[in-house]
N, C-alpha and C positions, 0 to 999 in steps of 0.2 A: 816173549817180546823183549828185546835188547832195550836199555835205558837211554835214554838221550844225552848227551851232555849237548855244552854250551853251544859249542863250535860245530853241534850237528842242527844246533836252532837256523831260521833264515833270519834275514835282517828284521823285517817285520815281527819276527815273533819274541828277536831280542828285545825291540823297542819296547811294543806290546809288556813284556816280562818287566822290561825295567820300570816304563812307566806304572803299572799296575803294584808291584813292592813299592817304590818311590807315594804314590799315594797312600797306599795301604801305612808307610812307616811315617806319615803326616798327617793323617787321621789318630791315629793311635799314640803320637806327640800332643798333639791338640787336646786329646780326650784324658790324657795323664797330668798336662798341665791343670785344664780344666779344673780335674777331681779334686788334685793338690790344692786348688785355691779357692775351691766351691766349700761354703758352711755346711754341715753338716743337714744343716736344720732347708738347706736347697737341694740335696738330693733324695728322690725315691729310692727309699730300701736302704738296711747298710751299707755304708762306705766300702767296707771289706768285701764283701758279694760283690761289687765294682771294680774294683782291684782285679779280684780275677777276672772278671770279663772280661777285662782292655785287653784281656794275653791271649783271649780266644777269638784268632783271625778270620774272616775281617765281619762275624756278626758283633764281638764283643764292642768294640769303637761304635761301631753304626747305635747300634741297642740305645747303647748312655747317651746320646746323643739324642735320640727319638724319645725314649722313656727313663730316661734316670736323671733328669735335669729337672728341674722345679723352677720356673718363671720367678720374677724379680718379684712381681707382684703376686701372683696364683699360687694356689697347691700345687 
């Protein structure tokens, strides 16, 4: 099976690509910010076990987001 590159993509699946990274690397901005200025004492699990998540695309973002956050007020 010969590899693709770019210029053998269609328009739609350029788009498709760019939007899909474009999200993926805004999610994954958001969830670094986040962590950087989240207390310790507001995330589930350590902080470092986090770290690497954000780098493993795209469950690591989604995950901390779903289950590694601790509410303002809640466990």
């Amino acid at each position: 099976m010969k590899r693709r590159s770019w210029r053998d993509l269609s328009p739609g699946q350029r788009l498709a690509v760019s939007l899909s990274a474009s999200a993926e690397i805004a999610l994954t901005t958001l969830a670094v910010v986040d962590l950087m200025r989240r207390p310790r004492e507001r995330v589930r699990g350590p902080k470092a076990l986090w770290w690497a998540a954000l780098f493993v695309q795209p469950v690591g973002p989604i995950a901390y987001f779903w289950k590694g956050r601790r509410g303002a007020t809640g466990p």
